[in-house]
Structure formats: C-alpha cells, structure tokens
N, C-alpha and C positions, 0 to 999 in steps of 0.2 A: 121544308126540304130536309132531307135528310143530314147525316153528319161528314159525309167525303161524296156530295155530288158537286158538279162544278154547275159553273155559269157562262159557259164559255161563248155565247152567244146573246148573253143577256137577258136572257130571260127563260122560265121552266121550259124544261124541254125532256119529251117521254126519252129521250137516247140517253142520257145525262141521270136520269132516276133508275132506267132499267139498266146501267152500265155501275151505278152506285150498288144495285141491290145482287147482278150477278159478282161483284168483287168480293160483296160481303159474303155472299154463299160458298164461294172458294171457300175462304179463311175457314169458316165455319163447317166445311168438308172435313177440311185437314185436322182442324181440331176433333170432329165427331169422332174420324177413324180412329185417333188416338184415345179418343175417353174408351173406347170400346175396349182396345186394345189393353189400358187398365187395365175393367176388370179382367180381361184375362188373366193378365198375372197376379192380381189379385185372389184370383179364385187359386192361382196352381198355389202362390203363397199360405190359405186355408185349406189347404189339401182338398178341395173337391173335386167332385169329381170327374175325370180326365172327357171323358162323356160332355159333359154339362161345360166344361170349359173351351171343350174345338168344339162345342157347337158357337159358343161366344167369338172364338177365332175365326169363324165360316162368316159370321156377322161383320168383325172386323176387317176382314179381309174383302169384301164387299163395299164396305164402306172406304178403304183404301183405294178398290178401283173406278169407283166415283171422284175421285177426286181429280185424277186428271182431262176428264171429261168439262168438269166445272170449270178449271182454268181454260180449256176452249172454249165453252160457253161466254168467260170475257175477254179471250180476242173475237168473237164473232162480233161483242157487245162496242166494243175500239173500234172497230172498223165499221161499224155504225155511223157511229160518232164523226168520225174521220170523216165519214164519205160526208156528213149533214152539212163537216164545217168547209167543206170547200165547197158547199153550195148556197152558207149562208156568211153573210158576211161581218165580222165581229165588231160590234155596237160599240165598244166600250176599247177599243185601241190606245186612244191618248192616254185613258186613264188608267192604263196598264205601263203603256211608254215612262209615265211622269210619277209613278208607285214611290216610293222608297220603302225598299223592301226590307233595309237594314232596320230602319225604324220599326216598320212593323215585325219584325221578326221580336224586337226586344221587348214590344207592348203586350204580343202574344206569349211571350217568356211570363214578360211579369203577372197574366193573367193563368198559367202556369200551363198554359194549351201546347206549347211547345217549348227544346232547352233551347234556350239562348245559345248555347257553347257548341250548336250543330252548324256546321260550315255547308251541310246541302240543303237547308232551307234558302237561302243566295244561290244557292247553284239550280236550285228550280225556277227559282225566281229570274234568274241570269238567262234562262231558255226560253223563260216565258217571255220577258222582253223583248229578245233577240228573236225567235222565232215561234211563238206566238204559242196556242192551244195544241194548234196540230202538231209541233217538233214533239212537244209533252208529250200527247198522245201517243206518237209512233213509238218513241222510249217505254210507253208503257205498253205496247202491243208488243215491243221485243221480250220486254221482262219475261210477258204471262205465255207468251212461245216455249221459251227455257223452261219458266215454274212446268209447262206440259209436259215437259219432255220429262225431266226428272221426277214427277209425279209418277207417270206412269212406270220408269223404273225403278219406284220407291216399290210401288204396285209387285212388280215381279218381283223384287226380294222379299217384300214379307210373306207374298204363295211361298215362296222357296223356304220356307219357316212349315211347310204342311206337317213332316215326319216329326217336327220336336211340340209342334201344338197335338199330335194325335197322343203322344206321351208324355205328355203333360210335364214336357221343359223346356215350353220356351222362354220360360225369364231365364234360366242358367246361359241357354245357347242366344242371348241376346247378352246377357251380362260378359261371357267367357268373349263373346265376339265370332261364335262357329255362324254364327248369323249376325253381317255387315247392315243389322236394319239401324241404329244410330245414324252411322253415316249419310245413307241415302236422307233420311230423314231429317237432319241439320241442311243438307242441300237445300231442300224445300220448305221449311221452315222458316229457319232465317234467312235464305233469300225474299220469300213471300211476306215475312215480315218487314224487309227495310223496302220492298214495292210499296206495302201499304204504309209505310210513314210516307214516301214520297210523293205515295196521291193523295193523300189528306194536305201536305207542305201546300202541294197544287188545287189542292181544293181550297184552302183556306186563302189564299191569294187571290184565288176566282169568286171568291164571297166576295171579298174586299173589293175589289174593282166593280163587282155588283152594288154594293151596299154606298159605295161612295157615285154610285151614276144618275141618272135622270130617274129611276126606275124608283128610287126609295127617297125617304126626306131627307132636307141635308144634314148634316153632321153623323148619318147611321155609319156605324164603324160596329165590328170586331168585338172594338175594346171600349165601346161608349159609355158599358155601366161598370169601368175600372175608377177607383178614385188613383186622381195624381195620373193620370194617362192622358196626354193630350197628342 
C-alpha cells in the first residue's frame, strides 16, 4: 500500500488507493506549476530571451490551471469513499475506540515519522474516535472545496501576470508586488500543505488499527522494528 492511504474498512480497497494517488497528484500540480514558473525567472534572471521565456510562462500558466481541477478530482475521490463507508460497515471499531493515540503519537515521534510537539495528531485521532472515518473524511472533502476555490484564483492571477511575462519582468512585478501572485499562492500552499500532514496523521492511525486487527499477525505495529518501543 501506499504511503497516506487508509484502511478504513479493513482491508484494500480500489476507493482508499485511487483517493491516495489523486491527493498526491494535487500536491504534485502545484508544485509542477511552480517548477515551471522557476525557470521562468530564471530565464528573465539570464537575460534570455523574452520570446523563449513567455513561452515558458504559457507552459506555466497551464499548468497553474490544472491544478484546481486536480483538487476536484479529490473531492470526487472523498465522496467515493464516503458513499463506500456508509455502506460498509467498519471491521476494526473496538480497536480504534481502545487506540491510545498519545502513546502512539510518541512512538511515531521516536521513529521520527512525526513531532511529537504536534497537538493535531490527538486532534485527528480525537475525531476518529468520536466519529469515526467518515467525520475525517467530510473534514477533508471541505479542505479540498477551499484548496479548489483558491486554486483556481491563484489560476487568474498569474494570467493577470500576461503583460509583465510578455516583457520579460515578471520576477520584478512579483518581487515589487505589482503582481499579488505570493499571496494567492501561500493560500494554497500551506493550506494544502497542513491537509496533507492531517491525512497522513489519519492515515497512519488507520494503518495501526489495521496492523493491530485479525487481518495481520499479532504484535504488527507502526513501530515493531523500533528498539526500546514497546
């Protein structure tokens, strides 16, 4: 299985892998448009030339209006998921009720997969107990609503960058701030950044409850080839 899919049913499930593999194609949007966007200024930084670099721009800006499309692609992927789990019924309840999450949050620390000093790995864990895979989920179907929305007006401001890519400054009119692309772009960023710590928090809870159920041998854990981890 991959690295941030869940088990939320107990066992593999195609909703659970394709819902793993479109979050990661998000991430991996945002970041493209951004490498692209590099060399743009890269190229205006080398003086080349104005030509050869809005065509780079045309590229990037392309690949900026993919990206809010992609964050729709995983709420389609959520609400997959969602509909599968109110029609199947989750295997591994007790041994999500009787977790201690504090413990594993700090064995997970010590194996260095997460800080210790984060107060919303509890707080995932705090939902998942109380209201199970699906409360998680809806939380994350609202996230990737937002990441859409500001995606896509990340999208119109950097078009809005056409005249200073056709003359070859838009690193000045990004540095000066005549173009608010920063902004937009820390919206979606670090917002899409602290979703994906929170589904991985959620992932790695839903291994565990996995790994400690009838499905694996006993003692599988997390942290079974940690020494001093018990």
């Amino acid at each position: 299985m991959g690295g941030i899919n869940h088990q939320p049913c107990g066992k593999d499930l195609p909703h659970s892998i394709h819902l793993s593999k479109m979050v990661s194609l998000a991430q991996l949007r945002l970041l493209d448009a951004n490498a692209i966007l590099e060399d743009v200024l890269l190229g205006e930084v080398r003086k080349t030339d104005p030509k050869e670099t809005y065509e780079t721009w045309l590229n990037a800006r392309k690949a900026f209006d993919q990206v809010g499309p992609a964050m729709q692609e995983v709420v389609r992927a959520i609400g997959a998921s969602i509909d599968h789990m109110e029609q199947t019924k989750y295997a591994h309840g007790d041994i999500l009720a009787q977790l201690d999450v504090a413990k594993l949050q700090k064995n997970l620390a010590a194996g260095g997969a997460i800080n210790e000093d984060d107060p919303v790995f509890l707080e995932v864990g705090s939902v998942l107990q109380n209201g199970g895979f699906e409360r998680m989920f809806r939380t994350f179907k609202e996230r990737y609503q937002a990441h859409e929305k500001d995606a896509v007006e990340l999208a119109k401001t950097f078009a809005s960058g056409d005249r200073f890519a056709r003359e070859g400054g838009l690193l000045t009119a990004i540095e000066q701030n005549e173009l608010p692309f920063r902004l937009h772009f820390g919206r979606v960023f670090n917002a899409l950044n602290r979703t994906m710590q929170l589904f991985s928090y959620s992932s790695l809870i839903s291994v565990e409850v996995h790994y400690r159920s009838t499905h694996c041998r006993p003692g599988t854990s997390l942290v079974q080839h940690l020494e001093g981890v018990a």
